[in-house]
Structure formats: structure tokens, C-alpha cells
PADODREN-581180 format. One record per residue (C-alpha): residue in one letter; chain; y, z, x. Coordinates in steps of 0.2 Angstrom, whole numbers, always signed. Example, Ala and Ser with C-alpha at 12.3 -4.5 7.8 and 13.67 -1.06 7.14 Angstrom:
code_unit_Y_Z_X
A_A_-22_+39_+62
S_A_-5_+36_+68
This chain:
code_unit_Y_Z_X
X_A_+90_-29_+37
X_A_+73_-30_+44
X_A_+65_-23_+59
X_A_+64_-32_+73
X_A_+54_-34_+90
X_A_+63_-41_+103
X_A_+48_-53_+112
X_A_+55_-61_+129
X_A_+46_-78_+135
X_A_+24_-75_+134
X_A_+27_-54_+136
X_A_+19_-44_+123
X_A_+26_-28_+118
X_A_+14_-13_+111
X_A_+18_+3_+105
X_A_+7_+19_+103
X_A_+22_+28_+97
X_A_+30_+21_+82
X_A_+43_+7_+78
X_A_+61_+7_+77
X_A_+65_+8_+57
X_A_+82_+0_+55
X_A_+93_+11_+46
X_A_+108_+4_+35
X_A_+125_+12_+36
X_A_+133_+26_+25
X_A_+142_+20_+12
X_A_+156_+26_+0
X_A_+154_+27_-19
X_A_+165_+39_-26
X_A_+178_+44_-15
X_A_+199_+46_-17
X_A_+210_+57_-23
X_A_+198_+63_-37
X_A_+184_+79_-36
X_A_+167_+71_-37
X_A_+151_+77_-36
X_A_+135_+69_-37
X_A_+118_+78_-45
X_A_+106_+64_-38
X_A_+102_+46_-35
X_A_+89_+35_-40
X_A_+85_+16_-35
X_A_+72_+9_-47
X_A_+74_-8_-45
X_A_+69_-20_-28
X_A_+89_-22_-27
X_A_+98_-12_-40
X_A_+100_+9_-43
X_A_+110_+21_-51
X_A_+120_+34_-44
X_A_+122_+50_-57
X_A_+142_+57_-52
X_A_+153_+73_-60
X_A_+172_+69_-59
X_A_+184_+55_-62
X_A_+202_+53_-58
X_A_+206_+62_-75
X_A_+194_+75_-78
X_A_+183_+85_-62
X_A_+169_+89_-75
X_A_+165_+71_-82
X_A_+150_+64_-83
X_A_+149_+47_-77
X_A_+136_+36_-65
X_A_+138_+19_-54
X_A_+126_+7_-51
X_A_+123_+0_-33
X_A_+114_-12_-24
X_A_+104_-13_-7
X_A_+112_-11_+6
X_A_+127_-3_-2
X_A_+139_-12_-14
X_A_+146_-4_-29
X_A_+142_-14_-43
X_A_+155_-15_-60
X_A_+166_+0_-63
X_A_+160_+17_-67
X_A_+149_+18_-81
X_A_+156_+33_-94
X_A_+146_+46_-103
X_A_+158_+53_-115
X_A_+155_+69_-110
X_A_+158_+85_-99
X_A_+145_+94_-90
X_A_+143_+111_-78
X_A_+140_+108_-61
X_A_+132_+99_-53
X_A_+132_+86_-67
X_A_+118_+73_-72
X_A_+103_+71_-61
X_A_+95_+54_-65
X_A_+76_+46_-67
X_A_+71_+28_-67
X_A_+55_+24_-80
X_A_+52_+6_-78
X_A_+64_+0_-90
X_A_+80_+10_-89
X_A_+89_+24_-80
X_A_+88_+41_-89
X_A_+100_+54_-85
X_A_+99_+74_-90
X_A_+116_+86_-88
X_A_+122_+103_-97
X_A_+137_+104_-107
X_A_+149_+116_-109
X_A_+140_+120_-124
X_A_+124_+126_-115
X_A_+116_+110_-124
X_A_+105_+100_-112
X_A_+109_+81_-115
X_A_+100_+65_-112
X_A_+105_+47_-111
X_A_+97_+31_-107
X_A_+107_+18_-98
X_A_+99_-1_-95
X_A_+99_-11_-77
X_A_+115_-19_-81
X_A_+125_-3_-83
X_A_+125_-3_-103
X_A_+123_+15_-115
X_A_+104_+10_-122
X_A_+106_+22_-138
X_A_+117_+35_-140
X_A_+116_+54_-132
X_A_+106_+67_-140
X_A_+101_+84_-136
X_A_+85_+89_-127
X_A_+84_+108_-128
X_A_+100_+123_-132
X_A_+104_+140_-124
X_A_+102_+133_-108
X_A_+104_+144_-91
X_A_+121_+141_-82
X_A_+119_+149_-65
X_A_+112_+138_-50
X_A_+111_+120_-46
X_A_+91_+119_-50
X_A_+91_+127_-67
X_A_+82_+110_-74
X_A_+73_+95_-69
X_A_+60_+80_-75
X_A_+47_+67_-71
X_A_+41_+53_-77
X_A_+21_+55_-85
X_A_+17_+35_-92
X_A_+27_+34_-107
X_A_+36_+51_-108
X_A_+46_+61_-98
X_A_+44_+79_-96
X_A_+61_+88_-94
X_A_+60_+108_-89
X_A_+74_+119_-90
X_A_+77_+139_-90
X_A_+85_+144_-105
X_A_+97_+159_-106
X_A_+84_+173_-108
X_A_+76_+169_-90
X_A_+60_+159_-92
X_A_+56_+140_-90
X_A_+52_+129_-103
X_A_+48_+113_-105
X_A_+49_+98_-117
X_A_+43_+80_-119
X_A_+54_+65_-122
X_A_+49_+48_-128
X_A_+55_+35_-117
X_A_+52_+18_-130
X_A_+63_+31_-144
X_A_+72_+36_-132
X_A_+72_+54_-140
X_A_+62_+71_-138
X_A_+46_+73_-147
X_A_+36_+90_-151
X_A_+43_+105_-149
X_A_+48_+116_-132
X_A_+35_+124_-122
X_A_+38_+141_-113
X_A_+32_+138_-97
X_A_+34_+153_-83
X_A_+30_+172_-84
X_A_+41_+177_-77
X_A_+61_+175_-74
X_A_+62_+159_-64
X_A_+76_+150_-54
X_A_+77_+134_-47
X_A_+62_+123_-49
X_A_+56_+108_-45
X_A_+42_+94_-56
X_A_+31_+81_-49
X_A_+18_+70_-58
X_A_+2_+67_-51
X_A_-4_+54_-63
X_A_-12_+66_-73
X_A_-4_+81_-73
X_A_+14_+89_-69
X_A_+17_+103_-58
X_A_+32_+115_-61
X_A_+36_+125_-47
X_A_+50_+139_-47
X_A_+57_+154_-36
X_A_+54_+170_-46
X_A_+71_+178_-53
X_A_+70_+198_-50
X_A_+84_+204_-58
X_A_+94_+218_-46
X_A_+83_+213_-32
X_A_+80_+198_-20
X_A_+69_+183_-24
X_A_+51_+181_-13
X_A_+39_+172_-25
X_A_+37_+154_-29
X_A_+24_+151_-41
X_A_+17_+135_-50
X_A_+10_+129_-65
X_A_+0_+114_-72
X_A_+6_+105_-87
X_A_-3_+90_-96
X_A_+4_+73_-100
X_A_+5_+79_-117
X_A_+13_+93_-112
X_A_-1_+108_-116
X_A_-1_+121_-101
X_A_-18_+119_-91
X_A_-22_+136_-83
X_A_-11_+150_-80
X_A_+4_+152_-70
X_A_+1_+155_-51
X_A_+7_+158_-34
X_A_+11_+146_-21
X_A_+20_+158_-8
X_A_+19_+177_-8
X_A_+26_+179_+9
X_A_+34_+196_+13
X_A_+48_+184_+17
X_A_+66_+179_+3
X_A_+63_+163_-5
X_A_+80_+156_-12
X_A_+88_+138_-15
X_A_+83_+125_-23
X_A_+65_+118_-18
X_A_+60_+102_-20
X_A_+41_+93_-25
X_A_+34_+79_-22
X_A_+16_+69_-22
X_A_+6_+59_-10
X_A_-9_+52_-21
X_A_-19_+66_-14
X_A_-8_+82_-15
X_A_+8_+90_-18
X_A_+21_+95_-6
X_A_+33_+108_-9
X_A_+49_+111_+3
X_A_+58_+129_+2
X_A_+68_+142_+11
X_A_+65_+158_+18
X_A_+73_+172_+27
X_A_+68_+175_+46
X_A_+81_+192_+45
X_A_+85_+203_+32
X_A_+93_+198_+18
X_A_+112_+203_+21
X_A_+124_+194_+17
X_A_+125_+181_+30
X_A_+104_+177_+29
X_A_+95_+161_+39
X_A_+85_+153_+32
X_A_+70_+142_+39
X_A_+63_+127_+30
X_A_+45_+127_+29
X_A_+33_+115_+18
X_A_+17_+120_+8
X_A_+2_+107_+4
X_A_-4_+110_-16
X_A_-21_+101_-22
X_A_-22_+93_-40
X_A_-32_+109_-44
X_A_-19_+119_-39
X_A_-28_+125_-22
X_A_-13_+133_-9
X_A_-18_+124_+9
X_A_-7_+122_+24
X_A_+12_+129_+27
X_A_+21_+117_+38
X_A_+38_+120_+47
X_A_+53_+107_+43
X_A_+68_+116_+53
X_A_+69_+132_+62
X_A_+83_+144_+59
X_A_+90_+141_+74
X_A_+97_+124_+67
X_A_+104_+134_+51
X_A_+96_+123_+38
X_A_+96_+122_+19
X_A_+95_+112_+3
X_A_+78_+101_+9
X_A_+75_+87_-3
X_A_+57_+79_-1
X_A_+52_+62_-4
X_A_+35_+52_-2
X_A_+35_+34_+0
X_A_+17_+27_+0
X_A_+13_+32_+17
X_A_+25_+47_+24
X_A_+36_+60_+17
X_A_+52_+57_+20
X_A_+63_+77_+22
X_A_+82_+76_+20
X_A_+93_+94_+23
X_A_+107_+100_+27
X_A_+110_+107_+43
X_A_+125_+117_+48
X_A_+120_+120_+66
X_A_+130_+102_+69
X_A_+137_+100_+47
X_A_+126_+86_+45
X_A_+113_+78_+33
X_A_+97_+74_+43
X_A_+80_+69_+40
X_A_+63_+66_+47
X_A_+48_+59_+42
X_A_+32_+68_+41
X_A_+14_+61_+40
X_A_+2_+69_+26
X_A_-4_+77_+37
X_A_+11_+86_+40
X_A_+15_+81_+57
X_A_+31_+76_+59
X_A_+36_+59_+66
X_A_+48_+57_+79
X_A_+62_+67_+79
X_A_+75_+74_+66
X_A_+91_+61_+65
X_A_+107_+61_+58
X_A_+109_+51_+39
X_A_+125_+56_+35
X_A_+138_+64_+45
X_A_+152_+77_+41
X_A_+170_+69_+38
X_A_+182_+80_+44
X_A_+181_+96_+37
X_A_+170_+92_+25
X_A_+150_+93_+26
X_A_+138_+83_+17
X_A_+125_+92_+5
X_A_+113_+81_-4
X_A_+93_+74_-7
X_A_+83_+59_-4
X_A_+74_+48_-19
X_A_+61_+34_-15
X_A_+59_+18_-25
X_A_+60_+1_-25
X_A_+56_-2_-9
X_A_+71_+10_+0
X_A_+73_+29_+1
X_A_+93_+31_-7
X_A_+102_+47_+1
X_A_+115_+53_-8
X_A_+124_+68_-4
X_A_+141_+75_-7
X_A_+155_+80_+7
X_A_+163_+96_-1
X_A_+175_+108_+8
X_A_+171_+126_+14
X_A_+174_+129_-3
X_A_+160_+118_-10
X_A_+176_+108_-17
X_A_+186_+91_-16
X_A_+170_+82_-17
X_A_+167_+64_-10
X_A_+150_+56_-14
X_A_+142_+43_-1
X_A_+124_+36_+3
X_A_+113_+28_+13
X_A_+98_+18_+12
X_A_+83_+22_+23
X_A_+69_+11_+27
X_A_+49_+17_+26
X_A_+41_+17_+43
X_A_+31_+1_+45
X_A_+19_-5_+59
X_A_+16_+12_+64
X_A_+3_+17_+76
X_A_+4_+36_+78
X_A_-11_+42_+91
X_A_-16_+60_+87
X_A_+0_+61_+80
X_A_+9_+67_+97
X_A_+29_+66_+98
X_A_+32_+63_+117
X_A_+50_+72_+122
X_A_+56_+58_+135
X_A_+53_+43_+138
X_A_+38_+35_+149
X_A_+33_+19_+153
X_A_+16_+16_+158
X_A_+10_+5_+171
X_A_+4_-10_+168
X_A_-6_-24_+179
X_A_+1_-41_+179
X_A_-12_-54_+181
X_A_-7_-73_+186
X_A_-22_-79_+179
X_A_-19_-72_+162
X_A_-7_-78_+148
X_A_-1_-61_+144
X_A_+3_-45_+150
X_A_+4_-28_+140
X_A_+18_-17_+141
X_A_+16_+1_+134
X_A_+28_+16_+133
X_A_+34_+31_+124
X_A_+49_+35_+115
X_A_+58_+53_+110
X_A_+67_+45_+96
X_A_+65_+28_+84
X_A_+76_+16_+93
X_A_+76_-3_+94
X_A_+68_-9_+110
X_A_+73_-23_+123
X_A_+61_-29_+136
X_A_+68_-41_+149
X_A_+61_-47_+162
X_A_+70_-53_+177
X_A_+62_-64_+194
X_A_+64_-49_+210
């Protein structure tokens, strides 16, 4: 679908605001009788992606993926891995040439497997690192550096590591690299074109979790520095936090407590800007408490961030847009809504053109899984003036003149909408 302006006869139509983004509709993909779960999307291709999903109709902890197309068809049947993994299953990457998918067996291996555009095994499976971690969803991670992919994990005695693999021999190459310090949790890994940045919550065993801390890792996959700290707050961090780079610096999404710990804790999304030299700027706030938000999943498409979370204030996947700046534009909307009793928790990938949302509708039990995306369109045409969200709507005056071809309409907006001017002869 493309964005639209709706022009009536000579009447021009201008926007200090922003533009309507036209938004296609959420979409099954794997969804029935079975318990499915999806570890991530990714849409690599103009019209083509891959969709990385745990469950089939004979086995909950199968690894399996379907490819898709814009604006959501399922394309051929589900593509098999042969193999079982702990939730929440595979979580895939796209480098140029073929899909890459990373998942932890029963076995505490951590597997790799490389599957072409059309949907076909390139290769066979082969492990990437043993003794891998098996508590929380985040407990590995990769992105791609040029021709190899750096793929982080944390292994069963607490720390990160880290370890290249080739994506033209589609197999890992050196040996593993210990990464953190200190016990680590989730994490989250961004490229910058030079360098990686790793980023995890600090693990304290017997005690509650408030540090995130960083490091720097060379395409080669050498440490540069030391490990540091990104948030030191007196505030919990916990969840899985998620990374990602504008061509100028890094953003890091992540939770934290605005009351005690407990055992029924809010949490607050808040956003921290990173340089390349690994300076800590700016914090920004994604979604108050108030909303009861977690699981943000960040996204950068050439021009905005794009935020996904999942909100349980009204059970339902949303996002925003967010300048580089760290302004936010427009105003939080629903991308996928709750189905029954069952609420949507997923992330947000960018590539090909389209952000791909993929999130999984589970029970109060984080159970009977149904997996379904959305598509998301980048903001274009966008004028945002001193990067002020108005709360209503306004329309300005405006001064028709009969001796001039054209007339200029201008107006505010509180949310992206499509817009219809029609003029009518009083």
C-alpha cells in the first residue's frame, strides 16, 4: 500500500506535523490447534522474509521457520530444522545472501543454520558454542559485521562470551571470546560498521539486578577497551533490552522499577543514547509505568527509530516512532491487538524497505501460543517543526485569495491519520 494525499480540485494541502504512514493489517502465520512460539522475524529481502517459529502440530519444542511476503502471505509450508530447542526457540538474521537462524538445544549446544531465499537448508546444522545458559529469553544474540557474524551467548558459569562465524563457509571460525566481567543476563548486539557493541543487565546472584554495562568488540572479534557502564541508576533493571544504531549512535531500550522490587514491580521504559566511543549521553522515556509496559524491542530505519512493547495497561503490542533525537513522533498506537484472552508479546526488525512485527499471543500462562505480524511502513515526507506533538487537532486560518491559483491549508494532528479535504460552495 502507499501513502496517500487526498488533493480536491487546485487546493493544496500542507502539513507541519507529519503524514499519515499507511499501516498494513496483522496477519496469522502460525496459528491452530498447535503451541507456537516465535523468537524473532526478519524481512531481508524488498518482498520476501523469514519468520523463525518453536512448535508444530507434533512437537511444542520444534524448530521450524516460514517464509512471507509483503504485505502478509505465507509462502510454501513450514521450513523444518530437524531439531528441538528451549524456549523461546530460534531467533534469525538476514546477511545479504541467506537467512541465518541461532537456537539452543536440549543439549545446552547453541546451533546455527543457514537457509536461502527460497526456503532451502543451505548446508547442514553445526554447533556454535556448548555449556550454554538456559534461564531467560535473552541469554544469546548476533549481528552481522561484513562477512561474519558475531553471535554472543552466556554460558552456564555466568559470563558472556562471544564467537565469530563465517557467513561464505557457513561455519564458526576462531575460537570463543569471554566477553563480560561479570555475571550477565539478557543482552542485546548492534554493529556500527566498525565495531559491535554488547550490552547486558548485570546478574547478582541472591540479589536484584541494576547495572547494564557494555563492551566494544572488533569485526574480528578482539575486545577493544574494557567492559563499562551504561546505567547505574539506583533503580532494577530487568528484561530483555534491546540495541540498535543510527549511523551516528547507539540506542539502548531497557526497564526499570519506579517502586520496590516486590513481587508485583512496574516497570518504566526508558531509552539511553551510546557514541561509537562508548560516551553515555542522554536517557529518553519510552512509556511510563502507568501504562504497565515491557519487553521494548528497538528498531532504526534510515531516519527514525521505530519502539515496539507490550503494554498490559490495555494487553496490546504498540509502537511509536522516535526521531534521533529522541523525540518522539506522534503518539503511541496499537500494532497488534490482544485475541481473547491471550496477549501479544513480541519485537520489531527493519529491512527491506518495511519494519516486520512479530509477536506471539500466549495465555496468562505464557502458553498456547499463536504467532502473527505486521508490517509497518517508515515515516515519509515528514516535516517535524521543533519536534512538537500537538494534543488536539487545529486548523489554522487561512486567507483565500480569488486572484491566486492556490490556497494553503495548514493544520495539526494528535495522531497519524489519513487526511480528506473537501471543499464544498456555502
Amino acid at each position: 500500500m502507499f501513502k496517500t494525499h487526498f488533493i480536491h480540485f487546485i487546493i493544496i494541502v500542507s502539513f507541519i506535523f507529519t503524514q499519515a504512514t499507511i499501516k498494513a493489517q496483522e496477519f496469522p502465520i502460525a496459528v491452530g490447534t498447535d503451541t507456537t512460539f516465535s523468537g524473532g522475524a526478519v524481512f531481508g529481502l524488498v518482498d520476501k522474509g523469514l519468520v523463525a517459529i518453536q512448535g508444530d502440530n507434533t512437537n511444542p519444542y520444534s524448530i521450524n521457520a516460514q517464509i512471507i511476503t509483503y504485505p502478509g502471505t505465507l509462502v510454501g509450508s513450514r521450513i523444518s530444522l530437524n531439531d528441538e530447542g528451549t524456549p523461546p526457540g530460534a531467533i534469525p538474521l538476514f546477511d545479504g545472501r541467506n537467512y541465518f537462524l541461532v537456537w539452543c538445544n536440549f543439549d545446552n549446544n547453541l546451533r546455527g543454520q543457514f537457509i536461502d531465499t527460497a526456503g532451502n537448508l543451505a548446508g547442514t546444522p553445526f554447533t556454535i558454542a556448548s555449556s550454554i545458559s538456559t534461564e531467560g529469553p535473552g541469554r544469546f544474540g548476533f549481528a552481522l559485521g561484513g562477512d561474519s557474524i558475531l553471535v554472543v551467548y552466556e554460558k552456564t558459569d555466568g559470563f558472556l562470551y562471544g564467537r565469530l562465524v563465517d557467513k561464505f563457509r557457513a561455519e564458526p571460525v576462531g575460537n570463543e571470546t569471554k566477553i563480560s566481567n561479570n555475571y550477565a543476563r539478557e543482552l542485546a548486539i548492534a554493529f556500527d560498521g566498525t565495531n559491535y557493541l554488547v550490552a547486558w543487565v548485570e546478574q547478582i546472584p541472591e540479589q536484584s539486578d541494576k547495572n547494564i554495562y557494555g563492551q566494544f568488540v572488533s569485526r574480528s572479534g578482539a575486545l577493544i577497551g574494557s567492559n563499562f557502564t551504561i546505567d547505574d541508576g539506583p533503580y532494577y533493571s530487568d528484561n530483555p533490552i534491546s540495541l540498535a544504531y543510527d549511523g551516528t549512535r547507539y540506542l539502548l531500550a531497557f526497564h526499570e522499577t519506579t517502586n520496590s522490587k516486590g513481587d508485583h514491580p512496574k516497570w518504566a521504559l526508558f531509552g539511553k543514547f551510546i557514541t561509537k566511543s562508548g560516551t553515555i549521553q542522554e536517557t529518553i522515556s519510552i512509556c511510563d509505568s502507568s501504562k504497565l509496559p515491557f519487553l521494548p524491542s528497538v528498531a532504526f530505519d534510515g531516519t527514525n527509530y521505530f519502539i515496539t512493547w507490550t503494554q498490559f495497561s490495555n494487553y496490546s503490542l504498540m509502537g511509536q516512532f522516535f526521531s534521533v533525537s529522541g523525540n518522539p513522533i506522534g503518539e503511541p498506537f496499537v500494532v497488534i491487538s490482544p485475541s481473547g484472552n491471550k496477549i501479544p508479546i513480541g519485537g520489531v526488525g527493519f529491512g527491506g524497505g518495511s519494519y516486520l512485527v512479530v509477536a506471539t499471543k500466549v495465555d496468562s500462562n505464557f502458553s498456547d501460543g499463536d504467532v502473527y505480524g505486521r508490517f509497518i511502513q517508515p515515516l515519509t515526507g515528514v516535516e517535524n517543526e521543533n519536534d512538537l506533538t500537538p494534543e488536539t487537532f487545529v486548523l489554522f486560518q487561512n486567507y483565500p485569495n480569488p486572484f491566486n491559483p492556490t490556497t494553503t491549508f495548514t493544520f495539526t494532528l494528535p495522531v497519524k491519520s489519513f487526511v480528506s479535504l473537501k471543499i464544498f460552495d456555502a
